[in-house]
C-alpha positions as CSV (number, residue, x, y, z in Angstrom):
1,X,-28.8,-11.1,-19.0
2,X,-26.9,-14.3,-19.9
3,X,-25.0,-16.5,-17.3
4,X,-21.7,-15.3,-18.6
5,X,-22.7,-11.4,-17.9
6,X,-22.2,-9.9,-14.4
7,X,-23.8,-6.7,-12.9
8,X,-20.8,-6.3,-10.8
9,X,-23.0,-3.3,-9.0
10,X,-20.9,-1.0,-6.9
11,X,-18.5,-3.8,-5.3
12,X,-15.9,-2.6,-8.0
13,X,-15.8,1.0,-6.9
14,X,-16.2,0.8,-3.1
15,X,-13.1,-2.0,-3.2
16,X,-11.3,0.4,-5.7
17,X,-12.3,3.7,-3.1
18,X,-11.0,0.9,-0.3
19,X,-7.5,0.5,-2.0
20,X,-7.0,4.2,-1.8
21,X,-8.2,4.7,1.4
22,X,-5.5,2.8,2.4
23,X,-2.9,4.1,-0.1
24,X,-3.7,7.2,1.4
25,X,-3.0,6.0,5.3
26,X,0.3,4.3,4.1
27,X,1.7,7.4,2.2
28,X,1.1,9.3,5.5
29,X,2.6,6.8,7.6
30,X,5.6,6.8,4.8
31,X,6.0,10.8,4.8
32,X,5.5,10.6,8.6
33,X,8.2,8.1,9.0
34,X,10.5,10.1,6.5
35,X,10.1,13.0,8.6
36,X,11.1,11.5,12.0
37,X,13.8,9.7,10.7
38,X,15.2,13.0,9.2
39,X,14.2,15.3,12.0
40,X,17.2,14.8,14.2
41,X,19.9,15.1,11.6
42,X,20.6,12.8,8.7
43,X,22.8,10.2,10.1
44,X,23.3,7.0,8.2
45,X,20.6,5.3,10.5
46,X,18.1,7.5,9.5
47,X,18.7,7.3,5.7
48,X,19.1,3.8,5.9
49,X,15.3,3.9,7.7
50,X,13.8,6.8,5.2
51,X,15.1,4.5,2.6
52,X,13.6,1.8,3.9
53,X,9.9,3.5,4.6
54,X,10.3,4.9,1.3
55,X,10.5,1.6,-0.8
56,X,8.3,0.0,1.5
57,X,5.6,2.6,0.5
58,X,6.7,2.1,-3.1
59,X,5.6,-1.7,-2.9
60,X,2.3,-1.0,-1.4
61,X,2.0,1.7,-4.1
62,X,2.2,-0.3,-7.2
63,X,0.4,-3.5,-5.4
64,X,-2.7,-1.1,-5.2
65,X,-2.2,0.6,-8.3
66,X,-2.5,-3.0,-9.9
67,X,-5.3,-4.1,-8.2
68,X,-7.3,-0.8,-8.7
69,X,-6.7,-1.6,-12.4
70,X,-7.9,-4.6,-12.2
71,X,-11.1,-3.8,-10.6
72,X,-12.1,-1.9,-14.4
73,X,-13.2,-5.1,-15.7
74,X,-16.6,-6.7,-15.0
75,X,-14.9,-9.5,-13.5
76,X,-12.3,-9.2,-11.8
77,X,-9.4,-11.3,-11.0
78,X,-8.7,-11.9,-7.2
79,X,-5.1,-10.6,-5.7
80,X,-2.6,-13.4,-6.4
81,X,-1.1,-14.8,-3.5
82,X,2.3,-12.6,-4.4
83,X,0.0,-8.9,-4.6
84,X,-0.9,-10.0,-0.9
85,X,2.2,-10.9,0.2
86,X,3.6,-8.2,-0.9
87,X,1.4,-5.8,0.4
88,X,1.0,-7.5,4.1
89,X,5.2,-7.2,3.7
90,X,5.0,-3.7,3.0
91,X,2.4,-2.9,5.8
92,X,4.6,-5.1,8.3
93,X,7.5,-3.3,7.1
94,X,6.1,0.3,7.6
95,X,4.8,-0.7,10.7
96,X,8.1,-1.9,12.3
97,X,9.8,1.5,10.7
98,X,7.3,3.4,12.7
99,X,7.6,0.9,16.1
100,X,11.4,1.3,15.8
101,X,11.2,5.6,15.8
102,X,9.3,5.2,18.8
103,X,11.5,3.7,20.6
C-alpha cells in the first residue's frame, strides 16, 4: 500500500449509517411536529409552523444526503463549515417548532 492509498475500514459506513440514524429521528420529529400543528384545526399559525418544520426537515435532508455521498470515496472531504451550519440551524429550528407546540 502506497502513502497516497487509504483503507478507510468501516469509518465510512458507520458515519454514513450515523447520518441516517439521525435523518431518521428528524423526519419523525418533522412528521410529529406536522401532526400537532394540524391536529387542532388548520389555522394560519399552524401552517405557518407545519411549513416551517417542513422546510426545516428539508435542509437537514439534503445536508445528509450530501454528506452520505460524500462518504463513497476513499477519502472523504470533511463537512464545510456551511453543511454544519446548516444542519445545527435545522436541528435548532425543529427543536424550537417542537418547544413552541408544547407550550
Amino acid at each position: 500500500m502506497t502513502a497516497t492509498e487509504r483503507d478507510p475500514g468501516l469509518q465510512p459506513e458507520r458515519t454514513r449509517l450515523a447520518w441516517r440514524r439521525t435523518t431518521l429521528s428528524c423526519t419523525v420529529v418533522a412528521l410529529l411536529a406536522v401532526r400537532q400543528a394540524l391536529y387542532g384545526g388548520a389555522g394560519p399559525a399552524a401552517i405557518v409552523a407545519a411549513s416551517l418544520s417542513a422546510l426545516a426537515w428539508l435542509g437537514f435532508l439534503r445536508v445528509a444526503h450530501l454528506r452520505m455521498l460524500g462518504m463513497g470515496t476513499a477519502r472523504p472531504r470533511p463537512l464545510s463549515p456551511r453543511g454544519a451550519l446548516t444542519a445545527a440551524a435545522c436541528t435548532v429550528a425543529l427543536s424550537a417548532c417542537a418547544a413552541a407546540m408544547l407550550f
